[in-house]
C-alpha positions as CSV (number, residue, x, y, z in Angstrom):
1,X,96.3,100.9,95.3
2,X,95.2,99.1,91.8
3,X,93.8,101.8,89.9
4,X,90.0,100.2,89.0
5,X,89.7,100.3,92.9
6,X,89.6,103.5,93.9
7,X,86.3,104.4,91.7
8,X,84.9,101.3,93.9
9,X,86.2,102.7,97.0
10,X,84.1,106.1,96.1
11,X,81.2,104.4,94.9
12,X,80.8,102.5,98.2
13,X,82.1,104.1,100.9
14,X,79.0,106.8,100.8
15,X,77.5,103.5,101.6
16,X,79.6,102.2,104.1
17,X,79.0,103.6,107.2
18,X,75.0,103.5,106.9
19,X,75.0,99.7,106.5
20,X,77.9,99.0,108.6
21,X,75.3,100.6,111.7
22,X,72.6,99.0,109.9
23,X,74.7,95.7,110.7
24,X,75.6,96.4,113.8
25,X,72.3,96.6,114.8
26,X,71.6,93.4,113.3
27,X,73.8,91.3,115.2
28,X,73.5,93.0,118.5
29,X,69.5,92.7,117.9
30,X,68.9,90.2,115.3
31,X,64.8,90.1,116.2
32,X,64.7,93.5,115.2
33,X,65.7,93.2,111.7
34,X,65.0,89.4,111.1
35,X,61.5,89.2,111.0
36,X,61.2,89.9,107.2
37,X,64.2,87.6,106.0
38,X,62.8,84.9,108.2
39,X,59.0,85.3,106.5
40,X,61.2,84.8,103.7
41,X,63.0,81.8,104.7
42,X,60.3,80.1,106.9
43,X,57.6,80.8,103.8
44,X,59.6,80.8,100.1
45,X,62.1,78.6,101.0
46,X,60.8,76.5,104.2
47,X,59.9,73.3,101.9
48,X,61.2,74.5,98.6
49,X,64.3,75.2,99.2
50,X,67.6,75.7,101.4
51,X,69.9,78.1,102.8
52,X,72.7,78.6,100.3
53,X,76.2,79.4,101.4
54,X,79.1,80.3,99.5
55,X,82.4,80.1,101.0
56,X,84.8,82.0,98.9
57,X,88.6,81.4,99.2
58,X,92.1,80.1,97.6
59,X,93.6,76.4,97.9
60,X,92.7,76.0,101.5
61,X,88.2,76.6,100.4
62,X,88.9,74.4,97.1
63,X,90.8,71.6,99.5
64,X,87.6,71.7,101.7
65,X,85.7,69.0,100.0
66,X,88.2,66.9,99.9
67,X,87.7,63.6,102.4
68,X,91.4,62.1,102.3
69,X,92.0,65.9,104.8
70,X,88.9,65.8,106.7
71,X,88.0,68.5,104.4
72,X,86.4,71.4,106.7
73,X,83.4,72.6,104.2
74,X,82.9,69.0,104.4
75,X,82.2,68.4,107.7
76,X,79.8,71.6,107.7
77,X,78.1,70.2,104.8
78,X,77.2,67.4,107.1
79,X,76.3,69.6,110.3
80,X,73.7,71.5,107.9
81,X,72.5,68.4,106.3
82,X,68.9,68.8,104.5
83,X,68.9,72.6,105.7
84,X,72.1,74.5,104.3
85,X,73.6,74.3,100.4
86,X,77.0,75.0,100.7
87,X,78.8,76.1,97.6
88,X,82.3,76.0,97.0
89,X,83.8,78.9,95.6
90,X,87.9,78.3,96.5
91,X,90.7,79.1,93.7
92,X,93.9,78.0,94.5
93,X,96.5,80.4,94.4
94,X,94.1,82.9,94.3
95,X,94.8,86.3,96.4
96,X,92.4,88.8,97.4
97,X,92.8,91.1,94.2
98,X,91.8,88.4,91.9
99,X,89.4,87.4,94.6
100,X,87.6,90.6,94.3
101,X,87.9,90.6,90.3
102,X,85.7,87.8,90.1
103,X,83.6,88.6,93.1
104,X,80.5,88.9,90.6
105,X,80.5,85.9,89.0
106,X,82.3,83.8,91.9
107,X,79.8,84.8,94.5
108,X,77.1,87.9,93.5
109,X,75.2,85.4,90.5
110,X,74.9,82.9,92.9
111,X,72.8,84.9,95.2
112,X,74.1,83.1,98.5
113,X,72.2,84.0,101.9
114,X,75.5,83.6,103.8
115,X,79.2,84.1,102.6
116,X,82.3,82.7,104.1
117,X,85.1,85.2,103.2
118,X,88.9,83.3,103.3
119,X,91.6,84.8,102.0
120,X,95.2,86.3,102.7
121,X,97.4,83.3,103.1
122,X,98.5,83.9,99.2
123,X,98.3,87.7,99.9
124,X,101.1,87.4,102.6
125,X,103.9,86.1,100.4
126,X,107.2,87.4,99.9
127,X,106.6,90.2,98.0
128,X,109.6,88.7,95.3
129,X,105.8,86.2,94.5
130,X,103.4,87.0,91.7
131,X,100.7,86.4,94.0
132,X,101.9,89.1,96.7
133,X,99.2,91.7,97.9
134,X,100.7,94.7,99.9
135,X,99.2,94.8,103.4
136,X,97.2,98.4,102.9
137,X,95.6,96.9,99.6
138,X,94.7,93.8,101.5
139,X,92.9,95.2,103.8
140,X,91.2,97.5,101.4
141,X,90.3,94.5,99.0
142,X,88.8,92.6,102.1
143,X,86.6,96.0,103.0
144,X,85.6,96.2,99.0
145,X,84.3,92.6,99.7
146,X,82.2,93.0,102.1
147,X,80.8,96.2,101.3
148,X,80.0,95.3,97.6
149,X,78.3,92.3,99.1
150,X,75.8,94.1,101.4
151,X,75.1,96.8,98.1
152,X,74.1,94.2,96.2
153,X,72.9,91.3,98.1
154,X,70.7,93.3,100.8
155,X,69.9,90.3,103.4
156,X,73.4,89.0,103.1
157,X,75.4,87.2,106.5
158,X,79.0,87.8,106.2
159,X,81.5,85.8,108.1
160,X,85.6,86.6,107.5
161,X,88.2,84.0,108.0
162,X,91.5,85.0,108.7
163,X,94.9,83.3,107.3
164,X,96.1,80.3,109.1
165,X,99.9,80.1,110.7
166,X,103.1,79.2,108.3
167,X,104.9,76.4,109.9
168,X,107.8,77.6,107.8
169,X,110.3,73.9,108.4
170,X,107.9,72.0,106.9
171,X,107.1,74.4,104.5
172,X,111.2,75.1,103.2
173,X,111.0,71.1,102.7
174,X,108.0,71.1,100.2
175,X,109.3,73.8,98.0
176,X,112.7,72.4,97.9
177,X,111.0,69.4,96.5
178,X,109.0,71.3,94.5
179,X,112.2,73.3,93.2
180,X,110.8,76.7,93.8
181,X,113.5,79.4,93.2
182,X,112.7,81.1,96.8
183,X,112.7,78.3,99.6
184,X,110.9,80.5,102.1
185,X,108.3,82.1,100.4
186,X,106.0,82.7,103.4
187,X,106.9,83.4,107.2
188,X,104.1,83.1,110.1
189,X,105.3,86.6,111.5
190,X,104.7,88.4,108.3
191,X,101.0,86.2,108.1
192,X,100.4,87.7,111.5
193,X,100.1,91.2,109.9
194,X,97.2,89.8,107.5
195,X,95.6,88.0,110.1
196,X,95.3,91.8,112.1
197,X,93.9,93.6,109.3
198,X,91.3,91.1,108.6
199,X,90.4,91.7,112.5
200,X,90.5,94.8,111.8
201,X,88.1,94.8,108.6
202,X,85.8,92.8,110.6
203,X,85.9,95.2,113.4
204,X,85.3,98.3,111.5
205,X,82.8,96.6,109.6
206,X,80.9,95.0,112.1
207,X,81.3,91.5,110.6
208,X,82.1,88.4,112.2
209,X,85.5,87.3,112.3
210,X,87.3,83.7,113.0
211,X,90.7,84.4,113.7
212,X,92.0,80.8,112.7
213,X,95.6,81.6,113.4
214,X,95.3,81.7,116.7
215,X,92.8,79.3,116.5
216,X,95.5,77.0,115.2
217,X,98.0,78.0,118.3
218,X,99.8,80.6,115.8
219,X,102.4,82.1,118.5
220,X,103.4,78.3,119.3
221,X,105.5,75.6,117.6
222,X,102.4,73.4,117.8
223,X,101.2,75.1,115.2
224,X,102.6,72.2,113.4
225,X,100.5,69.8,114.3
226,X,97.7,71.1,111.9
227,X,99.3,71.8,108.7
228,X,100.4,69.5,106.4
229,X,102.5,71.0,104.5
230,X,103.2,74.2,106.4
231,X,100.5,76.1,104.8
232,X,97.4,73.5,103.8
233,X,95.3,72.1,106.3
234,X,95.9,68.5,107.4
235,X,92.8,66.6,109.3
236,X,93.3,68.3,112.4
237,X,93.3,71.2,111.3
238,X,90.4,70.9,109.1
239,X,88.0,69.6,112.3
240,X,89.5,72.5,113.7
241,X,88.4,75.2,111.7
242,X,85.1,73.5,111.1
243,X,84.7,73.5,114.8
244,X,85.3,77.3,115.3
245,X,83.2,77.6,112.3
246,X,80.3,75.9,114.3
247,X,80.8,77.4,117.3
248,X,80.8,81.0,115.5
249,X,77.2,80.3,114.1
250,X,76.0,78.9,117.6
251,X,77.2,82.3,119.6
252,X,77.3,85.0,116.9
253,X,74.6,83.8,114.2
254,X,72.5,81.7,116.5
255,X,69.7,81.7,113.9
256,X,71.6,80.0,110.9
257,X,72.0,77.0,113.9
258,X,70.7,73.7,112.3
259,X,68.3,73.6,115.3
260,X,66.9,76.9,113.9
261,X,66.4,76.2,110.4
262,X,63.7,73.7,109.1
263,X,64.6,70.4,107.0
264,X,63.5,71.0,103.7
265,X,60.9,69.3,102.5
266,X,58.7,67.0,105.3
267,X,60.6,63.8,107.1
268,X,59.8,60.6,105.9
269,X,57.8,60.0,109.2
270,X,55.7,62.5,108.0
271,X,54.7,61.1,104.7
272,X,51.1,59.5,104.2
273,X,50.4,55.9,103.9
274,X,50.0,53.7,101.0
């Protein structure tokens, strides 16, 4: 374990388990817990401002926005249209260790309502890889995450994203081109370990989780067919993990559903006359 994370993991975990039942409660009887935050939302911020949403992440958040892909924060950018800010918080390269070292200014100082947690395709390198994260202090970074979040942003949603599946042909091409010393620097069985213990983060923590390897037919060669270069997402795969996204909010988090947020500020049929 990196030393600076045990004091965390101490500090917290007296924490943990009251506002892990605290959130379980809250999804399995969101009416009960929601009245305040939506006072909040339908009163403060109905007509003055918007949902914000931070989705927090390596290459695969940063390459989100981009069009030429499909990019998937994209697509929900246009699904919450004049309801939902969504801010882009992806580092490429970036693994969960670094991900949690910047965690306050990355995420925390921008005060989101809801954050989009997406990382552990760097994490599951070969370990030979700078950016390699051991499985145990994955999981462990992921659970300092989301329990750091709820300390100190109290009506915080949390949603966790697991790693996609490593077409590893397509992949050994690219870093041959790219003359990388190790030619097969990620494999889609040793991914499938990081994809578990983000499950199992999720589980433990009662937070919502889209497993997007399966989502992305992981066990199957077809996998292929959404990657683009055996790790990134290609336009497919983009749609696809914006459509699981959507389908998340519209069974698990049914109240961050466009249809149950206002449109900030009135619509123009609204507006007086000359």
């Amino acid at each position: 374990m990196f030393p600076s994370n045990q004091f965390r993991l101490i500090f917290y975990g007296f924490a943990a388990g009251f506002i892990s039942a605290l959130t379980i409660i809250s999804i399995t009887f969101p009416h009960l817990l929601r009245s305040g935050c939506d006072d909040k939302k339908n009163g403060e911020k109905k007509g003055s401002s918007r949902i914000k949403i931070v989705v927090f992440g390596d290459s695969i958040t940063q390459h989100g926005f981009n069009p030429a892909n499909n990019g998937w924060v994209n697509s929900l950018n246009n699904w919450w249209t004049r309801r939902v800010d969504i801010i882009n918080r992806g580092f490429s390269g970036y693994n969960s260790q670094w991900g949690l070292e910047i965690l306050q200014k990355a995420v925390v100082d921008e005060n989101p309502d809801v954050v989009f947690i997406f990382f552990g395709a760097n994490d599951a390198v070969d370990p030979s890889v700078k950016q390699f994260v051991p499985l145990a202090q994955y999981s462990s970074n992921i659970k300092l995450m989301v329990t750091e979040l709820r300390m100190k942003l109290k009506e915080v949603t949390l949603v966790l994203i697991t790693p996609p599946p490593v077409w590893e042909e397509k992949l050994m091409e690219m870093n041959v081109g790219k003359g990388k010393p190790l030619a097969l620097d990620r494999t889609n069985t040793r991914t499938l370990e990081y994809v578990n213990a983000c499950k199992e983060a999720g589980q433990e923590l009662a937070v919502p989780v889209l497993d997007l390897w399966t989502a992305l037919e992981g066990p199957s060669d077809r996998r292929a067919l959404y990657l683009l270069d055996g790790l990134h997402l290609n336009d497919r795969g983009n749609e696809c993990l914006a459509e699981e996204l959507r389908r998340l909010v519209l069974t698990r988090l049914p109240h961050l559903s466009p249809q149950a947020l206002p449109m900030h500020l009135p619509d123009w049929t609204q507006r007086g006359q000359k």
